[in-house]
ZAMARGU-4260 file (C-alpha; in steps of 0.2 Angstrom, whole numbers, plus 5000, padded with zeros to 4 digits):
<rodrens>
0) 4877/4943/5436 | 4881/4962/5438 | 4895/4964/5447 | 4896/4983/5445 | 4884/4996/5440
5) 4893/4994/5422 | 4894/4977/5419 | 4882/4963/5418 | 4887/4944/5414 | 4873/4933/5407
10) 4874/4916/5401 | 4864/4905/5391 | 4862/4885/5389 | 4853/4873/5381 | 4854/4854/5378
15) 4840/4843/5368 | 4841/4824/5366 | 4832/4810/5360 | 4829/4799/5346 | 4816/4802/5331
20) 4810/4785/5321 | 4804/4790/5304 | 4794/4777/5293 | 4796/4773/5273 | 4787/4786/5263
25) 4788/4797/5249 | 4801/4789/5238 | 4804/4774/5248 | 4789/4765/5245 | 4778/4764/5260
30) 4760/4764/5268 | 4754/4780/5258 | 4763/4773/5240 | 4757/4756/5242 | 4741/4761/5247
35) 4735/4775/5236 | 4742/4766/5221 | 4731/4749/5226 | 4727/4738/5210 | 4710/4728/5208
40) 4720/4714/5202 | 4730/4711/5216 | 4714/4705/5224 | 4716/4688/5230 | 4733/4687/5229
45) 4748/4690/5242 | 4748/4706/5237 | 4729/4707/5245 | 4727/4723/5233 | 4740/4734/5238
50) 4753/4739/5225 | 4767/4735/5231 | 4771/4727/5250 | 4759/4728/5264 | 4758/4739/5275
55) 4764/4731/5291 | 4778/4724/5280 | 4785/4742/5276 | 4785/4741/5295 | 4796/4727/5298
60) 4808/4729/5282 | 4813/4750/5284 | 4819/4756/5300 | 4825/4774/5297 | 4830/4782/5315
65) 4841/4800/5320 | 4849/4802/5335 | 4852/4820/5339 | 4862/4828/5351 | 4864/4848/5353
70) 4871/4861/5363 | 4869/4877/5363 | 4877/4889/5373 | 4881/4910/5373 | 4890/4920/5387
75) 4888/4939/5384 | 4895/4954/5392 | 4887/4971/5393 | 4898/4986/5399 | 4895/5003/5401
80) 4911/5013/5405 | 4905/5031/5402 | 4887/5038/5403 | 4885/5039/5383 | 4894/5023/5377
85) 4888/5007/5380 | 4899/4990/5373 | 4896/4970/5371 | 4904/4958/5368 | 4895/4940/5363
90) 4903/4922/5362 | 4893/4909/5357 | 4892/4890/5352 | 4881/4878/5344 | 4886/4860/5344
95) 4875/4845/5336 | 4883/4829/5334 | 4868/4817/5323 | 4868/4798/5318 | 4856/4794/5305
100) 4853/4778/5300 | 4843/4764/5289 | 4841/4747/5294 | 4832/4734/5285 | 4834/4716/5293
105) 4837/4700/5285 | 4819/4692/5285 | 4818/4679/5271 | 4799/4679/5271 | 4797/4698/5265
110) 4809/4695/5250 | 4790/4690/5240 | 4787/4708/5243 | 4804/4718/5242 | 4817/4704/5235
115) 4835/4709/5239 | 4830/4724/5251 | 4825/4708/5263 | 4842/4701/5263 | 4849/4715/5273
120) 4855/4730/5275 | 4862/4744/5288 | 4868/4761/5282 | 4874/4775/5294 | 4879/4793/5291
125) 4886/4800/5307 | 4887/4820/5306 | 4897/4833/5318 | 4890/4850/5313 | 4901/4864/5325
130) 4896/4883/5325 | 4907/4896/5333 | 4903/4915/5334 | 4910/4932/5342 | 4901/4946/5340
135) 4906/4965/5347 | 4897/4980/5345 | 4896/4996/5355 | 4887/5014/5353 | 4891/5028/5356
140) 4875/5043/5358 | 4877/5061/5359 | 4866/5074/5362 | 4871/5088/5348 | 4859/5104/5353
145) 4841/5102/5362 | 4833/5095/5347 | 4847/5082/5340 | 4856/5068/5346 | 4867/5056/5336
150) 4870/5037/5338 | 4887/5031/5331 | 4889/5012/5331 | 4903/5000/5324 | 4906/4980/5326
155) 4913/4965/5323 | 4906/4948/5320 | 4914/4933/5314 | 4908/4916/5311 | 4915/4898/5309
160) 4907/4881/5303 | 4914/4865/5307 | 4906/4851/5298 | 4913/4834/5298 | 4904/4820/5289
165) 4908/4800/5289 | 4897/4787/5280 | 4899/4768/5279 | 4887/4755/5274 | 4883/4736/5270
170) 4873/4723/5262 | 4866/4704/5264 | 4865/4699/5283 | 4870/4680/5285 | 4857/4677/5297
175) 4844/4685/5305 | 4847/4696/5321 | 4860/4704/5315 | 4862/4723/5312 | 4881/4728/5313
180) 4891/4731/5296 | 4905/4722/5301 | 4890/4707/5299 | 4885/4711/5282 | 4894/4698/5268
185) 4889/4707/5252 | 4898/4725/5244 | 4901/4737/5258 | 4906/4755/5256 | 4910/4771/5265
190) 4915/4788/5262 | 4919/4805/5272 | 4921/4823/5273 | 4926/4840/5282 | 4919/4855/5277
195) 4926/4871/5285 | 4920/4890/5281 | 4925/4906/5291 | 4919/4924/5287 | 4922/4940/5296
200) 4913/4955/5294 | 4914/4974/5300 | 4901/4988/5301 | 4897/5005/5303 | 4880/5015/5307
205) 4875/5033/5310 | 4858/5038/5316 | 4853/5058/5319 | 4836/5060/5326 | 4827/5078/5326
210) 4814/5081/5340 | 4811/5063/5340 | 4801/5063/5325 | 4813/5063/5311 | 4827/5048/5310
215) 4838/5046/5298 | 4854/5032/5296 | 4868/5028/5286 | 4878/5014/5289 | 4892/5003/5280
220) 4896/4985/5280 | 4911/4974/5273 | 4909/4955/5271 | 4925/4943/5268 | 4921/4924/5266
225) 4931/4910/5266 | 4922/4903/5249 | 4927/4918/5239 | 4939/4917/5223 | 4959/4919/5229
230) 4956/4935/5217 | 4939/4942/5223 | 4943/4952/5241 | 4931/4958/5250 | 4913/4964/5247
235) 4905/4981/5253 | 4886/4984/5258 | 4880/5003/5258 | 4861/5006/5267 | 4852/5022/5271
240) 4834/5026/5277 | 4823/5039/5284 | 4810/5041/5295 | 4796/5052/5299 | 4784/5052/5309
245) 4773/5066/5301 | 4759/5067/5313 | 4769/5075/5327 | 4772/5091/5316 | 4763/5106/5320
250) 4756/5108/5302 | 4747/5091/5305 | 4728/5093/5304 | 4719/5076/5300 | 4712/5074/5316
255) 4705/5054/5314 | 4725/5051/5309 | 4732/5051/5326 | 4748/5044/5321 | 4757/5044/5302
260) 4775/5038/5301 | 4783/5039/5283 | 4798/5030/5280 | 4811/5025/5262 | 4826/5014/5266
265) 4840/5007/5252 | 4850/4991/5256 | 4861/4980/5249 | 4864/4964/5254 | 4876/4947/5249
270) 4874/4925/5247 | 4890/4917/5247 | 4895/4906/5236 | 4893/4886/5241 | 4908/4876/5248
275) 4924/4876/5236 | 4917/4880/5221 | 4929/4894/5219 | 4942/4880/5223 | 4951/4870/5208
280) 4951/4851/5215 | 4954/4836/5211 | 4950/4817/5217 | 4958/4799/5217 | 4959/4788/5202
285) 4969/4774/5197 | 4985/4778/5184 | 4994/4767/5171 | 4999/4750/5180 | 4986/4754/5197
290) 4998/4768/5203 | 4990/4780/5213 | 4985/4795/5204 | 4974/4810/5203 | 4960/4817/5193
295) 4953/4832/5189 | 4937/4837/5197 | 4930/4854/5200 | 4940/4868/5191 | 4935/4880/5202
300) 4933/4899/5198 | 4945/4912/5205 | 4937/4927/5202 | 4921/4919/5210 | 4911/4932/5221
305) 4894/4934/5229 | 4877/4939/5224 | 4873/4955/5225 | 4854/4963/5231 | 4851/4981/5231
310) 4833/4984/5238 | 4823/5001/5241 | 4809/5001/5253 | 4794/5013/5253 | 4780/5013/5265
315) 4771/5020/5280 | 4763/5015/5296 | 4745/5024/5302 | 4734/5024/5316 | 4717/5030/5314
320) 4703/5037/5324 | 4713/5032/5342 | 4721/5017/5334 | 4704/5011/5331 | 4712/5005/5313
325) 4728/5002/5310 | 4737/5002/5294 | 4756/4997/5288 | 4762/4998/5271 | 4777/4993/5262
330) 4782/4995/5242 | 4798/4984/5240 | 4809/4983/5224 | 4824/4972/5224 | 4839/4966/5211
335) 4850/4955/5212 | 4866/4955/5202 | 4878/4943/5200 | 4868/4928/5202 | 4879/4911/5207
340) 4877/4898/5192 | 4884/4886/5185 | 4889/4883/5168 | 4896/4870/5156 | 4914/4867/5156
345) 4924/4862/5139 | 4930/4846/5141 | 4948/4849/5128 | 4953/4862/5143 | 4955/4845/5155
350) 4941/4848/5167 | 4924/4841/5166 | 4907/4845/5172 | 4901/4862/5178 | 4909/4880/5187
355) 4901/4890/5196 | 4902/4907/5191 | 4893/4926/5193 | 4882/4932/5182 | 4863/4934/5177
360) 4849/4947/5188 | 4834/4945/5194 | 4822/4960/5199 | 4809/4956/5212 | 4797/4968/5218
365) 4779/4967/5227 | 4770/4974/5241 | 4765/4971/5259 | 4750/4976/5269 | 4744/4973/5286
370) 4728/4980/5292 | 4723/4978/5311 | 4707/4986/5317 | 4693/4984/5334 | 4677/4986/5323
375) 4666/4986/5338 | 4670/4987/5358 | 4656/4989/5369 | 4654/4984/5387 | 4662/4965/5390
380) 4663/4961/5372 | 4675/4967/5359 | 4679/4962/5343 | 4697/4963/5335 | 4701/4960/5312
385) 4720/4956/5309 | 4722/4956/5289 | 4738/4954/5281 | 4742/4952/5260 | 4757/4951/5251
390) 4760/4952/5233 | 4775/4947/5225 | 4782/4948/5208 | 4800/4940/5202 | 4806/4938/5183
395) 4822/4935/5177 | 4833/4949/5167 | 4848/4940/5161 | 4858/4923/5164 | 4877/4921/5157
400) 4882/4928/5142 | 4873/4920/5126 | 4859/4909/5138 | 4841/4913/5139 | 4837/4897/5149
405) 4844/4883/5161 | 4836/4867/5168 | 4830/4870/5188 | 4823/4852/5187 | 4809/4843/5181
410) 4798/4852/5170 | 4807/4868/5178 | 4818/4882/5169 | 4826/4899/5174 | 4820/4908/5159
415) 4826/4927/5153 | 4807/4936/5156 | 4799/4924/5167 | 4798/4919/5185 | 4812/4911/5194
420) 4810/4890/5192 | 4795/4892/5182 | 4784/4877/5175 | 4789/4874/5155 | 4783/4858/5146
425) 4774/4854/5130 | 4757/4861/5130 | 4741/4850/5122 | 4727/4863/5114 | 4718/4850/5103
430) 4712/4834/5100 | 4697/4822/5096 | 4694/4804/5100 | 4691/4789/5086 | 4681/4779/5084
435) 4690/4765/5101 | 4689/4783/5110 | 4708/4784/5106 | 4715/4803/5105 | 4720/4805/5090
440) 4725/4820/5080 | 4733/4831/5095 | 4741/4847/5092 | 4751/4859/5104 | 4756/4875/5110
445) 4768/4880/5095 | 4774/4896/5108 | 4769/4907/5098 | 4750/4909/5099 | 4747/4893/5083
450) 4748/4873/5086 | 4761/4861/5078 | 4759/4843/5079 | 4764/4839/5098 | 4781/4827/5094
455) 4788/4843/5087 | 4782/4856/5099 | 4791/4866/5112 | 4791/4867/5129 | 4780/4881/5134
460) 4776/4891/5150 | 4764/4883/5160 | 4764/4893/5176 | 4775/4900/5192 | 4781/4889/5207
465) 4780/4904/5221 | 4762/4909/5224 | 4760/4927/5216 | 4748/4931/5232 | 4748/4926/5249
470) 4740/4932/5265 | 4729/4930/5280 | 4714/4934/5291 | 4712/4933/5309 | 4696/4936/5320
475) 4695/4937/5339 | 4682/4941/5352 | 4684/4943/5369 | 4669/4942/5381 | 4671/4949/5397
480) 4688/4948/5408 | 4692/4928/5404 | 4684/4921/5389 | 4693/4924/5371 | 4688/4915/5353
485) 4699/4919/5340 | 4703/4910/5323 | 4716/4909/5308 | 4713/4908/5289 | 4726/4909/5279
490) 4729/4907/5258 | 4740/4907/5243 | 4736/4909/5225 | 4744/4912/5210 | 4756/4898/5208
495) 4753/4878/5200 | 4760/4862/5208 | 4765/4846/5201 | 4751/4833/5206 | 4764/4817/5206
500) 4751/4805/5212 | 4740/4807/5197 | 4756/4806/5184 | 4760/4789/5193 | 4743/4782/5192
505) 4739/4790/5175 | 4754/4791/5166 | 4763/4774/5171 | 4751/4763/5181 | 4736/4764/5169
510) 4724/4765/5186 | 4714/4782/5179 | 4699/4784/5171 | 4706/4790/5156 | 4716/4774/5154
515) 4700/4764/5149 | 4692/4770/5133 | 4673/4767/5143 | 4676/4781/5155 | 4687/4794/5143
520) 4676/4811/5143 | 4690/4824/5139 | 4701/4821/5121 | 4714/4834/5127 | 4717/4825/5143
525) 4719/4807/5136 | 4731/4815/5123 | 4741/4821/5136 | 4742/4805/5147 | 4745/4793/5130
530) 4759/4806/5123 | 4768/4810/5142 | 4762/4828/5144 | 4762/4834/5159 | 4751/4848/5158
535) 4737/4837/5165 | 4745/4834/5182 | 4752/4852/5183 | 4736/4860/5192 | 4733/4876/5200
540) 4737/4873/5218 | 4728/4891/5225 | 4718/4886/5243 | 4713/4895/5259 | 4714/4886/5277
545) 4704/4888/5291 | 4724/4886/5301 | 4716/4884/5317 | 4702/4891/5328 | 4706/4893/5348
550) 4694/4896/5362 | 4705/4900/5380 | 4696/4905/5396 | 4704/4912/5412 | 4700/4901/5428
555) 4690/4913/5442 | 4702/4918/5456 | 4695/4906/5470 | 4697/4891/5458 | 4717/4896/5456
560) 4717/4899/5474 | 4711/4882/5477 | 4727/4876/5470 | 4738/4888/5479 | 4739/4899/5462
565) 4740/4917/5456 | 4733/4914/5438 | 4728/4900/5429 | 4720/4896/5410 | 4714/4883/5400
570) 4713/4884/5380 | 4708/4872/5367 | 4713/4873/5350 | 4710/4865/5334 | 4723/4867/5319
575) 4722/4862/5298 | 4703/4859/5301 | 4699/4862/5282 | 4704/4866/5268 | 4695/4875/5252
580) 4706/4872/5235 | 4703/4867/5215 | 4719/4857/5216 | 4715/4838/5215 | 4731/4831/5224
585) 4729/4826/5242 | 4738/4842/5249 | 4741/4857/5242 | 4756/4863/5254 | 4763/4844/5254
590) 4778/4845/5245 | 4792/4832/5240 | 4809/4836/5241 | 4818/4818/5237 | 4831/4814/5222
595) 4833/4826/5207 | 4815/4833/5210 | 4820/4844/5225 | 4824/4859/5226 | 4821/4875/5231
600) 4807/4876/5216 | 4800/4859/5216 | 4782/4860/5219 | 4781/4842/5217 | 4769/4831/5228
605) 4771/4811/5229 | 4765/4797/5241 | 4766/4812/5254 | 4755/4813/5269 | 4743/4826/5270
610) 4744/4838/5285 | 4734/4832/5300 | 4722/4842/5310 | 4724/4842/5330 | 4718/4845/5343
615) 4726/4854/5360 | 4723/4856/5375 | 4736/4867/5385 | 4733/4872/5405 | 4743/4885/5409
620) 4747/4891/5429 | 4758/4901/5439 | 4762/4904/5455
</rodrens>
């Protein structure tokens, strides 16, 4: 709505609904797990070969359902009261309510396959997730001669996150049918929680542009958060950058450079710390006698802050020979200070377990290039090249005071020199078979270039999490005024994964190769698998994809007329048609994320489905 010339009034909203029924897989069991881990000697019995249960009965035992409801909704006002300042003022919402649930019902003739899990059982986890926020900005711009004008601008924004959890579940159903926990006759629990964060934020920004060529801004910004330590304030973020756009100069020559922007920019930027763990807390316990009494739990940190990232930024954007070829560069180099960890707390001072607090760095730093060119244009058909790469290097500087290393999972460390979560595990670099084909006499990776018997050895580094490389390519041609053809191949590289299908059924089903003498070919591997070393399931997960390739056409004017329209099109596309990759796991981007293998760095695959290709069909029309 614009009810003046200097006021508009818009309004958004958005509402989605619906249920989503999800089946038992990767770390519950399930179709893929039962399947892929099939054993020959389950042949003629109930089990009909599969590991576990069948198929179907994962099916009728494991019933895991979400219901989602969500809101969204903004209202924003735009004023202009004078000619060179311009205001706005946002409010916005974002409601979800969710019920997630697991039913398994009481059917006595599954308990052959899944034993007490047959019995019963219905677990709910209801969650109310509220986010509110009010953002204000204006600018003011200036014109400050003929070939200057300034841009002030200054804001407000704060944020709040409501999130309210309950849970409550129970076991053994008396009789089938049933599915309430009221109904269930064996232990039942529940538990609940509010979590409630607020930050405000304020900021500052001065932009001075000459002739329109040169640009240059400073700006300011200063964070507080509600998860902050009582004796940590507030946090300041400087940034500055410069623009130019060389090729407007006079002095500028290169004639097949048509257009040449330089531009540098510094940042600094923040993470907040998670939820209360600044906060010293404690939790219920029983005292002397049953009376009620309190614990010790988390001892919280009062001085805790956030992590700090200071990034510079050089590069350029370039169009040659009349944006035939374009080209944009960036350089980026970033560290990041006062790293949130945790640390072990000394039980003698009453509290146990870990604190969070800041300290350790990380300097990460890489390139990005995009390249876009129209090789060829003649007549109807034109051909158009989209490449993009990025390269990125991280390693760690420091962690706390007197610590080169901590666990980031399995297999996984935060090691002083090396890549964030990187891969470190013993390492097997010799062995031989005797005479039963047995590995015998294996050695290891002693770290420091030599072997030492493998019972003795240390965990060595074994490769990166994050590919080191990524990028893609993307062709197009387009024939005439209606038909286009275009594809997408994208990659990674540089980076290993851990193949969790082939340590369950080497390392603790015996269903490999290598677990029968007969079929042993490799000494190193079968030492590996007999000793649990998992360098022979850590692979190098590098692969490209052929992402998807589309065809679209645009219908002929008296065909959309036909149907009363102005325009219409029809495109096919086909997505995850193949993929070229050394790893030997089902999927190289699959990735499981369950129990104390997740994570931020846990390449770790397991009884996860592979990505499925598809084929669509879209129509589009208007009128």
């Amino acid at each position: 709505m614009t009810p003046s010339d200097r006021v508009t009034l818009s309004a958004n909203v958005g509402y989605m609904t619906g249920p989503t029924h999800l089946s038992c897989e990767a770390g519950c069991g399930g179709r893929m797990f039962s399947t892929f881990y099939m054993n020959p000697q389950n042949l003629g019995t109930f089990r009909l070969g599969f590991h576990s249960g069948l198929p179907a009965a994962y099916d009728q035992e494991y019933h895991f359902a979400q219901g989602v409801d969500r809101f969204t909704g903004s209202v924003q006002l735009l004023h202009h009261p004078v000619k060179w300042l311009t205001q706005r003022l946002t409010f916005g919402v974002d409601r979800t309510r969710e019920e997630n649930s697991l039913y398994q019902p009481l059917i006595d003739s599954l308990q052959i396959f899944f034993g007490s899990d047959a019995l019963g059982y219905i677990g709910i986890t209801n969650r109310a997730v509220d986010n509110t926020t009010v953002d204000y900005a204006a600018t003011a711009s200036f014109d400050l001669s003929s070939t200057l004008r300034a841009s002030s601008s200054a804001g407000l924004q704060f944020y709040h996150t409501v999130t309210d959890t309950a849970f409550a579940d129970g076991q053994f159903f008396p009789a089938p049918g049933l599915s309430a926990i009221d109904a269930t006759t064996g232990p039942r629990t529940n538990a609940g929680g509010l979590q409630e964060t607020k930050s405000i934020g304020a900021y500052g920004q001065e932009q001075i542009a000459w002739r329109d060529r040169l640009f240059l801004t400073a700006g300011l910004r200063s964070d507080d958060q509600s998860t902050f330590g009582a004796n940590f304030n507030r946090v300041y973020y400087p940034k500055a950058s410069v623009s130019w756009v060389t090729s407007d100069e006079p002095f500028w020559k290169l004639a097949f450079v048509n257009q040449l922007r330089l531009r540098a920019a510094y940042g600094e930027s923040g993470r907040a710390p998670p939820y209360n763990a600044a906060v010293r807390t404690y939790t219920a316990a029983s005292g002397p006698g049953d009376v009620t009494a309190v614990t010790p739990q988390n001892i919280g940190n009062a001085d805790l802050g956030p992590e700090r990232g200071k990034e510079l930024e050089l590069g350029f954007d370039a169009g040659l020979w009349n944006d035939r070829l374009g080209l944009e560069f960036t350089y980026y180099r970033k560290r990041t200070t006062d790293e949130i960890l945790q640390r072990q707390v000394a039980p003698s001072i009453g509290f146990s377990g870990l604190q969070y607090i800041n300290a350790g760095a990380v300097l990460n730093q890489g390139i990005e290039l995009l390249a876009r060119g129209r090789p060829y244009a003649g007549g109807a058909v034109s051909v158009d090249l989209t490449f993009n790469l990025a390269a990125n290097s991280n390693t760690i500087q420091s962690l706390m005071p007197g610590v080169t290393s901590v666990s980031a999972g399995t297999f996984l460390q935060h090691r002083v020199g090396y890549a964030v979560g990187s891969w470190f595990a013993r390492r097997v670099v010799s062995a031989e078979f005797d005479a039963a084909r047995n590995a015998t006499n294996a050695m290891c990776d002693d770290g420091q270039g030599g072997a030492v018997a493998c019972a003795s050895a240390p965990a060595v580094y074994l490769g990166r999490t994050l590919p080191r490389v990524e990028g893609a390519f993307s062709p197009a041609v387009t024939l005439g005024d209606r038909l286009r053809i275009s594809g997408l191949f994208d990659f990674k590289t540089g980076y290993k994964k851990l193949d969790g299908n082939t340590r369950v059924r080497c390392a603790i089903f015996f269903r490999c190769p290598d677990d029968f003498p007969a079929y042993r070919s490799d000494p190193l591997r079968v030492a590996a698998i007999q000793s649990g070393i998992p360098d022979f399931y850590l692979n190098d997960a590098s692969f490209l994809k052929l992402r998807e390739v589309s065809v679209s056409y645009t219908l002929p004017d008296v065909w959309t007329k036909a149907i009363g329209a102005s325009r219409a099109m029809v495109s096919l596309a086909g997505r995850n048609l193949y993929t070229w990759t050394r790893y030997p796991g089902l999927e190289p981007e699959a990735m499981f994320l369950g129990g104390s293998r997740g994570g931020n760095f846990s390449a770790w695959e397991q009884a996860d489905l592979p990505q499925l290709a598809q084929w669509i069909v879209t129509v589009n029309v208007g009128y």
